[in-house]
C-alpha positions in Angstrom: 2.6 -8.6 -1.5 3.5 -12.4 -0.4 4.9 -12.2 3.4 8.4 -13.6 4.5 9.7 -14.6 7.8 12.8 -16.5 8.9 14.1 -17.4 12.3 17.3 -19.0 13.6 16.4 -19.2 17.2 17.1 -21.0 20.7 13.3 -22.0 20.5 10.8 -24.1 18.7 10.2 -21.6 15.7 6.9 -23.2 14.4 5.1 -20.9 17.2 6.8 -18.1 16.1 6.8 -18.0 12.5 3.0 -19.0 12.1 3.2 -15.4 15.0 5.0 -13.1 12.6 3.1 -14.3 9.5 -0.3 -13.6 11.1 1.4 -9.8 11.6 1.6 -10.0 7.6 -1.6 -11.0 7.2 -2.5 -7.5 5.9 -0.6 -7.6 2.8 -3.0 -10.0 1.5 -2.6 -13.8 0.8 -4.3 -16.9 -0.4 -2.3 -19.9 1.0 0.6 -19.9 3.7 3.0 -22.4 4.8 6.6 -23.3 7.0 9.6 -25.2 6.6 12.2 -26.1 9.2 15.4 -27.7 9.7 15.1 -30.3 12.9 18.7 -32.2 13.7 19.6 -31.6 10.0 16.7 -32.8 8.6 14.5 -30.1 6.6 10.6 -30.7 6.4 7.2 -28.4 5.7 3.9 -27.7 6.2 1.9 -25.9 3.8 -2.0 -25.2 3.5 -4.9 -23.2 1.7 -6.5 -20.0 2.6 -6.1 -18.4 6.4 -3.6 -19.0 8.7 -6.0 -21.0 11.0 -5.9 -23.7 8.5 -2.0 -24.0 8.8 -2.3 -23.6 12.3 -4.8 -26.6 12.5 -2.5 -29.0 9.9 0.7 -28.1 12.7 -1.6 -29.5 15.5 -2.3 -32.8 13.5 1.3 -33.0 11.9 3.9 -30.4 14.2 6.9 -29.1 12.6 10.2 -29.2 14.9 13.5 -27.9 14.6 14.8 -24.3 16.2 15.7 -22.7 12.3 12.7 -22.2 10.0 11.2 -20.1 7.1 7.6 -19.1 7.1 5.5 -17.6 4.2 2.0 -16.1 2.7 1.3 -16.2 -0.4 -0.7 -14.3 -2.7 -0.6 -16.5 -6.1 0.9 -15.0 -9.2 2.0 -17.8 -11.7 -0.8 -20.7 -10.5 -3.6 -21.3 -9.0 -4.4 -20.5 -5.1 -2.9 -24.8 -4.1 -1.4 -26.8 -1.7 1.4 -27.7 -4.5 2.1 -24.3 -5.2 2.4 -22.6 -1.8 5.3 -21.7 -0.2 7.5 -22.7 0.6 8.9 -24.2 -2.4 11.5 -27.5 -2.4 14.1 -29.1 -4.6 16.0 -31.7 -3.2 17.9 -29.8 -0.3 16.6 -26.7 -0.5 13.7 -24.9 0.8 13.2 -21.7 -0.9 10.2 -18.2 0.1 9.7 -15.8 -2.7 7.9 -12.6 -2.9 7.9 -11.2 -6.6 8.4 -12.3 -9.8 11.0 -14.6 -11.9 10.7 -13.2 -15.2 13.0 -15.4 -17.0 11.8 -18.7 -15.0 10.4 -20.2 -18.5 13.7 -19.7 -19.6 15.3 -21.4 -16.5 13.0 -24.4 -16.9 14.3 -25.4 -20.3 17.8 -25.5 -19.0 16.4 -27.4 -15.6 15.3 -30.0 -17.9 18.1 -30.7 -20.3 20.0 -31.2 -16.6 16.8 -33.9 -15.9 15.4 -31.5 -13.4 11.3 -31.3 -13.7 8.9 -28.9 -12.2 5.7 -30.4 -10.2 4.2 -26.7 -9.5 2.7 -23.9 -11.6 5.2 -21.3 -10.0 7.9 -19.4 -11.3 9.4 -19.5 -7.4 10.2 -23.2 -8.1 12.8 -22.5 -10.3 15.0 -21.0 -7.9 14.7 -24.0 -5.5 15.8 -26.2 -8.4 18.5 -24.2 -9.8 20.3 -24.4 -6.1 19.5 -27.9 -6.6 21.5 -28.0 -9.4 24.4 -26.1 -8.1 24.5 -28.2 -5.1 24.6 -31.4 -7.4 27.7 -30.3 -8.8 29.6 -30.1 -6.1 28.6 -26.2 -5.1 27.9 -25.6 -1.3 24.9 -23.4 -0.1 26.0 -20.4 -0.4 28.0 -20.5 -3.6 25.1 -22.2 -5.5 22.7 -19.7 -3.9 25.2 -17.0 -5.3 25.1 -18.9 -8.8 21.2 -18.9 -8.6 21.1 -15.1 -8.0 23.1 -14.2 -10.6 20.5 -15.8 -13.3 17.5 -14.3 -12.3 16.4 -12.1 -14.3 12.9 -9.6 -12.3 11.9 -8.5 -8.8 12.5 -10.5 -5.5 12.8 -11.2 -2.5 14.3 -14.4 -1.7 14.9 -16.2 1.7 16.6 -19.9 1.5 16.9 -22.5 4.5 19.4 -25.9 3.6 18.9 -29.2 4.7 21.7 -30.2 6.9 22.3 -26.3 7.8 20.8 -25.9 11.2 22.7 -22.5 11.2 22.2 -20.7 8.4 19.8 -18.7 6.2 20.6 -16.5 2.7 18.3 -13.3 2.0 18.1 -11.7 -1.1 16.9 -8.4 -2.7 16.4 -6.8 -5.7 13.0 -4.6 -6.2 11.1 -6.4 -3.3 12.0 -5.5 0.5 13.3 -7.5 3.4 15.1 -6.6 6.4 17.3 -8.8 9.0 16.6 -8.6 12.5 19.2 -8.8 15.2 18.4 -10.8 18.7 20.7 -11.7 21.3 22.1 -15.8 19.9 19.2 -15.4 17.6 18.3 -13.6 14.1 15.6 -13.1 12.1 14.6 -12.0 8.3 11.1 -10.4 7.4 9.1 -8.7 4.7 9.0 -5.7 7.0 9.8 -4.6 10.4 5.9 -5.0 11.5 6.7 -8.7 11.2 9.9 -8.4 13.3 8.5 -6.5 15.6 7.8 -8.6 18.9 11.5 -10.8 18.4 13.4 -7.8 18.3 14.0 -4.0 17.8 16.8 -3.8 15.6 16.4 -3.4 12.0 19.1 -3.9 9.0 17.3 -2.9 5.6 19.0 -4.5 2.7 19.2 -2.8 0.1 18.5 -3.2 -4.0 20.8 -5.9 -5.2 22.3 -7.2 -1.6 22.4 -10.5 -0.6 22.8 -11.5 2.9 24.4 -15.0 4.6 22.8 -15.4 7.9 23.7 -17.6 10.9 22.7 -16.8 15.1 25.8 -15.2 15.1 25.4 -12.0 12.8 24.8 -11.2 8.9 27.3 -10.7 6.6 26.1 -8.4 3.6 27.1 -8.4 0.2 26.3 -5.7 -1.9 24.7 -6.3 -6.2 29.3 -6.3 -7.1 29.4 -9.0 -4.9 31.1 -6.5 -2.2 30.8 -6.9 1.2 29.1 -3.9 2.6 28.3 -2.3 5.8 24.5 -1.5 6.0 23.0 0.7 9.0 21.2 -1.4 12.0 18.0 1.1 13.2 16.1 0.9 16.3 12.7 1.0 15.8 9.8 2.0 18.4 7.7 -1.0 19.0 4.8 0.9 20.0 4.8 2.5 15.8 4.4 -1.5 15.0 1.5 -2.6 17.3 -1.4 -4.0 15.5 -4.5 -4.6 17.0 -8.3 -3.6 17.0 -8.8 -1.4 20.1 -12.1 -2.5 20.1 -13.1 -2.3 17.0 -14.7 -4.9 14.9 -12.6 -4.4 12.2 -9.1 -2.8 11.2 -10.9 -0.1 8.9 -13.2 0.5 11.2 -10.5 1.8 13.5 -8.2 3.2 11.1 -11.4 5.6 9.7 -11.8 7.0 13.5 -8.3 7.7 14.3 -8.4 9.8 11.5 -8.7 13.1 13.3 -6.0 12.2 16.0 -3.6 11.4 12.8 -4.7 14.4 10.7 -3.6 16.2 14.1 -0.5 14.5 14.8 0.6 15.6 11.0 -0.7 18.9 11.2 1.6 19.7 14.4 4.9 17.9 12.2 4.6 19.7 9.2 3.1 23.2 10.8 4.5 25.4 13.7 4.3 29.3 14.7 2.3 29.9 11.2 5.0 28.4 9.2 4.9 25.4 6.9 7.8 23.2 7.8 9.5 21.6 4.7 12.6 20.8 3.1 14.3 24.3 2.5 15.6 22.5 -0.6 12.2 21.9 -2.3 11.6 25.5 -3.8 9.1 25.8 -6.3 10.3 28.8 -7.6 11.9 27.9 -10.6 9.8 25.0 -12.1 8.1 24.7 -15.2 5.9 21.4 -14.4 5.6 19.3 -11.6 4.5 15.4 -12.5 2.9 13.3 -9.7 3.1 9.6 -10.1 1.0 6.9 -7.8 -0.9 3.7 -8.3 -4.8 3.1 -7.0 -5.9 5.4 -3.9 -2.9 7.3 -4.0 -2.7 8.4 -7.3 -6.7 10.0 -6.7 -5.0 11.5 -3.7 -2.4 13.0 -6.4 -5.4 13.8 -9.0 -6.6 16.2 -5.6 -3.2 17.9 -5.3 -3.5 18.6 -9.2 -6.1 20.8 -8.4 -4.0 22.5 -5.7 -0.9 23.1 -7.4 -2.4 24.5 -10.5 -5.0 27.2 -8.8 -3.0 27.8 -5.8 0.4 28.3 -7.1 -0.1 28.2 -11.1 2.3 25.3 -11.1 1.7 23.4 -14.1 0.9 19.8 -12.7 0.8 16.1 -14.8 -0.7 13.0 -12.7 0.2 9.6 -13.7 -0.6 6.1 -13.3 2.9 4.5 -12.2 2.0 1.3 -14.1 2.0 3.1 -17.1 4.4 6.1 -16.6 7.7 4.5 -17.6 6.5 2.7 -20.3 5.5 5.9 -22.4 8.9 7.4 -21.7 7.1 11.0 -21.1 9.5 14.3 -21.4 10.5 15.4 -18.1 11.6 19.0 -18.2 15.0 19.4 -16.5 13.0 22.1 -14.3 10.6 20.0 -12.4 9.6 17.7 -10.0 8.5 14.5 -9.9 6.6 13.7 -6.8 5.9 10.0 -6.2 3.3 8.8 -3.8 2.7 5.4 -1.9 1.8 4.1 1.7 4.0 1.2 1.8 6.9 3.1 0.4 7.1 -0.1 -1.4 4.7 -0.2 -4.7 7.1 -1.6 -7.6 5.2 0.5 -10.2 5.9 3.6 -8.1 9.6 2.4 -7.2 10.4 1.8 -10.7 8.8 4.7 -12.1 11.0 7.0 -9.5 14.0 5.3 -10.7 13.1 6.2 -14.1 12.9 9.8 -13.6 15.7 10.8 -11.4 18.1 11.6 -13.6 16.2 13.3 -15.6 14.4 15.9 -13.4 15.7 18.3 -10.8 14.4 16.5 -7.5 12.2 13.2 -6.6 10.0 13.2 -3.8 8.7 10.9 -1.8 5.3 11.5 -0.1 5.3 7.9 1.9 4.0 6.4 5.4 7.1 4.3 6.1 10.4 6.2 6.1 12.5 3.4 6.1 10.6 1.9 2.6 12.5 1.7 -0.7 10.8 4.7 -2.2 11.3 7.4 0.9 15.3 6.0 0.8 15.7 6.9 -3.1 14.2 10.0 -3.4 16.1 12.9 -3.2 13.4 14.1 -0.2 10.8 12.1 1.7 8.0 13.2 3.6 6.2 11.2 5.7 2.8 11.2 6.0 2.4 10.0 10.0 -0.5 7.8 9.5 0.8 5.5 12.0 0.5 1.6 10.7 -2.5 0.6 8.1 -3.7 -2.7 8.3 -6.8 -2.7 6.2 -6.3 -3.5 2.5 -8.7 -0.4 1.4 -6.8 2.4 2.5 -8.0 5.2 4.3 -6.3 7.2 6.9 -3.3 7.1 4.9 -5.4 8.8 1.9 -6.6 11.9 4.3 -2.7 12.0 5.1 -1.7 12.1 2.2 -3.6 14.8 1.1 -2.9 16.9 4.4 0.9 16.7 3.0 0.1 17.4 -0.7 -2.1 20.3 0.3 0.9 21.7 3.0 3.5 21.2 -0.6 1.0 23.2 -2.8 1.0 25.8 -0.2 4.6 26.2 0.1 4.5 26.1 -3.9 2.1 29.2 -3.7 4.1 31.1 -1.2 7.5 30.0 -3.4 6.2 31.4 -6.5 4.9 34.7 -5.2 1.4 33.2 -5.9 0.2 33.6 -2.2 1.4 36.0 0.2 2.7 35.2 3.8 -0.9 35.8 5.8 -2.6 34.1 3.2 -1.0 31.5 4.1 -1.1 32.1 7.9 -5.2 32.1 7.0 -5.7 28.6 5.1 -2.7 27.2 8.1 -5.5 28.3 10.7 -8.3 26.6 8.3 -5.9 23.7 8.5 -6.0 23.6 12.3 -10.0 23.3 12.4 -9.3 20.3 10.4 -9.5 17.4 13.1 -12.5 19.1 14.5 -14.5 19.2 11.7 -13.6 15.4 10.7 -14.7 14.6 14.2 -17.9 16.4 13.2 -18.5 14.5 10.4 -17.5 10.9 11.7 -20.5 11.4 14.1 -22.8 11.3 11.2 -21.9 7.6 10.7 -25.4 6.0 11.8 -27.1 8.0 9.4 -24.3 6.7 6.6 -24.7 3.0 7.9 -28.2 3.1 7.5 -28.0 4.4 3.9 -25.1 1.6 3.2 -27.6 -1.1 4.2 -29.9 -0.1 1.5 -27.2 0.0 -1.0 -25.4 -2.9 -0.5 -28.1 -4.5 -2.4 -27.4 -3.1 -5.5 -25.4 -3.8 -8.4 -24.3 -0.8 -9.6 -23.5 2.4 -7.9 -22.4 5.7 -9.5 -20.7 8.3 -7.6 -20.2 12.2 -8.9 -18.1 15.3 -8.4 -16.7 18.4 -9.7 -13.5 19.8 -9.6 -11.6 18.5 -6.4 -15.1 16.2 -5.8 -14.2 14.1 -8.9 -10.9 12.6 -7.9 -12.9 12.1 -4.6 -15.6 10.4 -6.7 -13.1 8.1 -8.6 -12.0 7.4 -4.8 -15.5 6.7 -3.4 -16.2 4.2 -5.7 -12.9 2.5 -5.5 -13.5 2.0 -1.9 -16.6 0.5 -2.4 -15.4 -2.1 -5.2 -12.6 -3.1 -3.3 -14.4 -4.3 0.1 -18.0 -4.7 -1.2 -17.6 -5.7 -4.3 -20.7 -3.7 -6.0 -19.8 -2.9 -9.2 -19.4 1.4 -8.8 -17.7 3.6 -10.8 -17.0 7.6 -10.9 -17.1 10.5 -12.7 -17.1 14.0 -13.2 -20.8 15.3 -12.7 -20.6 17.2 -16.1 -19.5 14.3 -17.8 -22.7 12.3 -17.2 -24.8 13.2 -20.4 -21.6 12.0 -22.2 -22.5 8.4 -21.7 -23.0 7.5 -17.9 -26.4 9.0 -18.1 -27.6 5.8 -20.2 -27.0 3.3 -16.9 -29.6 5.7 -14.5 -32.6 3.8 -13.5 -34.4 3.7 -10.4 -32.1 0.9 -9.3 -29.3 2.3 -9.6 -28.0 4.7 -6.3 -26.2 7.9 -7.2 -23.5 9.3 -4.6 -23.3 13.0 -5.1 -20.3 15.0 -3.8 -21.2 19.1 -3.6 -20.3 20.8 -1.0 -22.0 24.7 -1.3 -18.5 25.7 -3.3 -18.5 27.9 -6.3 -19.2 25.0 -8.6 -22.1 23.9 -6.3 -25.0 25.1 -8.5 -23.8 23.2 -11.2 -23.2 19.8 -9.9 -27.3 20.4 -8.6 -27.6 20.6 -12.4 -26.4 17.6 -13.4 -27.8 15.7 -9.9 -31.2 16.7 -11.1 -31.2 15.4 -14.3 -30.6 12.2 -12.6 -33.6 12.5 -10.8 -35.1 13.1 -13.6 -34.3 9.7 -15.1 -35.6 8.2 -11.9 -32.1 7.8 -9.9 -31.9 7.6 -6.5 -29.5 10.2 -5.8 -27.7 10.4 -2.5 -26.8 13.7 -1.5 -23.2 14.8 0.2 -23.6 18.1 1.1 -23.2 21.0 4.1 -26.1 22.8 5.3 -26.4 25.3 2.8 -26.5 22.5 0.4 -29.1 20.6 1.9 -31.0 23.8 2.0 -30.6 24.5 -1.3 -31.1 21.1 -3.3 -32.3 18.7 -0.6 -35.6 18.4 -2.5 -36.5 15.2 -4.2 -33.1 13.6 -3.1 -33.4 10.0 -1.9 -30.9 10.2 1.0 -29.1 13.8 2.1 -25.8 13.3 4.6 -25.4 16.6 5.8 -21.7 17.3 6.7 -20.5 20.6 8.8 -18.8 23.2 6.9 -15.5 23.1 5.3 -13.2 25.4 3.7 -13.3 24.9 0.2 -9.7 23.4 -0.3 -10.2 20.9 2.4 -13.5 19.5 0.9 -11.7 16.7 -0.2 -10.3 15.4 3.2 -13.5 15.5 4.9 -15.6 14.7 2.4 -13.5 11.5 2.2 -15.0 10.0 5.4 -18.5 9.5 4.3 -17.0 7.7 1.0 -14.9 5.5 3.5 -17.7 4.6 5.8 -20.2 4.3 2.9 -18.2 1.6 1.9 -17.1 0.2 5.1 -20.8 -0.3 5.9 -22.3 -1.9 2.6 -19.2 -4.7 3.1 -20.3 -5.1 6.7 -24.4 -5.1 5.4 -23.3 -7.5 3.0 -20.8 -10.0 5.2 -17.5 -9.4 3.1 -14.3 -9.5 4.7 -13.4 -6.0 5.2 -9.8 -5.9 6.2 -8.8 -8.6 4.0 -11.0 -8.4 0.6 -10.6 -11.2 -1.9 -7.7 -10.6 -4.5 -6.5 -7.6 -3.1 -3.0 -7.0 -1.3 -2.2 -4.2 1.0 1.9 -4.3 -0.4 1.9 -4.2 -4.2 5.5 -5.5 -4.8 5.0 -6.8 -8.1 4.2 -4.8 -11.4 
């Protein structure tokens, strides 16, 4: 969630680490702040809310030195404050922190019986002043940063910078990611590779437990034993790293029209010559239940696939929340998957939840948008999804994605288990190619969605329906909205509505209906027209046999082309994402960056 960036340089690194944290800006943050090391001397600069308001404090008060430490944070333990922004410092030593100390109350007892007192609210403080402590006794840098390590107890990432050590910065992992970059004299550490990206193209990922020493000459790596260890340096491709708007007014906005270029881009990975191409050693054949675990967007994208697996291929399919999947300690057959999805590769729900099941089930699977993330590097398979880098917080080509991949598994699940024969398949792989088409299709009915968005932005509460793949989409729709709009919106399944929901329809309160002329078409109408009959202002998503059918006495009908019925969900996705992107806009929110919210959920 918090971003981390660390330079050793031949070059003022101010400039450049205020650069690389404005490239994590879309993890989400609520304060930011740098530290340097100038002639020995180690001083920061730390301020509230965006980056521009650090950027103006450096003007007024500039920051020297050529080896620095940069950081967003996005507040955990205390408040959104000056005094407890990042970086954090004790004495001689200037520490960044992305996670959570989970034994820091502990640590603090034992910092004050050594006379050591905390000013902040943080549990990141802590570490500074147990190196502190170290360091009083006698311990140089790196053997009290080693000491440190070794008694924290959670998930981190953890990048230190000494005073008096113009040369040298320690990284540290265990649950949260970070990865070294290698320059020429020069050398960098960052949450992620996106941060990395214009300083250099060479990439070491540490890895769960490691902790790194790093000077302008190299890294040396340490593995969780204290080893030393040999980790692989990739090249990236710059151009998969490049953020920027194209135009757009917003990163969403963008991200929800390359939709059908990505959706293409997949399609041509993962499907060639009629035939689906994955993992020979994923066969379905043989399993007795599959269980799909994700957190937010991703695990409605799984709720989707449910639907999939279980008509398509009469694979027996459980979906569950990651935060809560471990902590119920469910029965995992020895004949199943478990299939774990997440855009960052990254989630610490997700990760810990994989970790949790694979030794118990016959593969892990990792459906994920960045190959080199924890998640896609601990699964026994990864797919990626190819949705190219997501920048807005609300995701939205990465959901389409990753239901293009989860439909393309329940295919090959079909065809595994006799369910669906080889031109079967041949047919829904030539629906499949129609698929960028008909999105384009649909993305040009975005005037006649904005207007609608206007008039809902101003009210309170909006419900969205749907039946059978619709209500996942539903769930997803209203999600969307609450994260950039913040209108209070909820979802459920249309049959469910007399069950309760029914009681909250007035005439102030819009109704998004999902029902695309499918076989369960007639009754969703059903329940949409008791809601009219309550007064609701019901706005119909339908095709044009739809519209035809139960246009009448609607408030609003968005009529959308055509869609084989298994791919409902991925089209019909667009009009939930520009719904929402539209009442946020109509309403002034900030789109890309909503309040509270984080792109990178590293902590549980």
């Amino acid at each position: 969630m918090c971003g981390i960036v660390g330079v050793l340089g031949n070059h003022e690194v101010a400039p450049l680490l205020v650069e690389a944290l404005k490239r994590l800006e879309y993890r989400g943050y609520d304060s930011a702040g740098i530290a340097t090391v100038n002639h020995g001397r180690l001083d920061r600069r730390r301020a509230v809310g965006k980056l521009a308001n650090l950027s103006d404090l450096l003007v007024h008060e500039p920051l020297a030195g050529k080896a620095g430490i940069g950081h967003t944070r996005w507040a955990t333990h205390g408040a959104a404050t000056v005094t407890n922004a990042h970086p954090h410092r004790s004495g001689p030593v200037a520490v960044v922190h992305n996670g959570i100390i989970e034994n820091f109350r502990e640590l603090r007892a034992e910092l004050a019986e050594a006379g050591l007192s905390c000013e902040t609210e943080t549990d990141t403080e802590t570490v500074a002043l147990m190196v502190r402590m170290y360091m009083d006794r006698g311990l140089p840098p790196r053997e009290a940063a080693r000491e440190t390590l070794g008694r924290l107890e959670g998930a981190f990432a953890l990048l230190f910078l000494f005073e008096g050590e113009d040369d040298l910065m320690i990284a540290a992992r265990k649950g949260s990611p970070l990865a070294i970059g290698h320059g020429e004299g020069e050398m960098f550490v960052g949450s992620d590779a996106i941060a990395l990206a214009p300083m250099t193209d060479r990439i070491t990922y540490l890895e769960e437990g490691d902790h790194a020493f790093v000077t302008r000459a190299g890294v040396e790596i340490f593995d969780a034993a204290g080893r030393r260890a040999n980790r692989e340096t990739l090249k990236i491709q710059l151009d998969q790293t490049r953020i920027d708007k194209a135009g757009f007014k917003h990163f969403m906005a963008k991200e929800i029209a390359e939709q059908p270029v990505v959706l293409a881009d997949a399609i041509k990975h993962y499907v060639r010559g009629g035939q689906i191409l994955l993992p020979h050693a994923l066969d379905f054949a043989g399993l007795d239940r599959l269980t799909l675990v994700a957190c937010g967007t991703a695990n409605y994208a799984c709720q989707t696939a449910k639907y999939w697996f279980e008509t398509l291929a009469a694979l027996p399919c459980e979906v569950d929340i990651a935060s809560e999947f471990r902590y119920r300690e469910p029965p995992l057959p020895a004949r199943s998957f478990a299939l774990f999805v997440s855009q960052s590769g990254e989630t610490a729900d997700t990760l810990a939840a994989l970790r949790f099941a694979r030794e118990k089930v016959a593969k892990t699977v990792a459906v994920v948008n960045v190959t080199t993330s924890s998640i896609a590097r601990e699964a026994d398979v990864a797919l990626p999804i190819h949705a190219g880098v997501e920048v807005g917080v609300a995701s939205t080509k990465a959901f389409t994605c990753q239901l293009l991949v989860l439909y393309l598994l329940a295919l090959k699940a079909a065809a595994d288990r006799g369910r669906l024969s080889a031109d079967e398949i041949a047919e829904r792989l030539a629906d499949l190619s129609t698929l960028p088409g008909l999105m384009n299709q649909t993305l040009a009915r975005e005037g006649d969605i904005a207007a609608i968005a206007a008039t809902v932005s101003e009210a309170q509460d909006i419900l969205f329906l749907g039946r059978g793949t619709m209500f996942p989409l539903a769930l997803e729709g209203a999600l969307k909205l609450k994260e950039i709009s913040y209108i209070h919106a909820e979802g459920y399944a249309s049959g469910e509505l007399k069950h309760g929901p029914i009681a909250l329809i007035d005439k102030s309160v819009p109704v998004i209906v999902f029902a695309p002329h499918d076989g369960l078409f007639d009754k969703t109408v059903s329940n949409m027209q008791e809601v009219m009959a309550r007064h609701g202002k019901v706005v119909l998503i339908t095709d044009a046999r739809g519209a035809a059918t139960a246009q009448e006495g609607t408030w609003k009908c968005v009529t959308l082309p055509t869609v084989p019925p298994a791919l409902a969900p991925i089209v019909y996705a667009l009009p939930a994402q520009l719904l929402a992107y539209h009442a946020a806009v109509a309403k002034g929110t900030d789109v890309d960056q909503p309040r509270n919210l984080a792109k990178s959920v590293t902590v549980e």
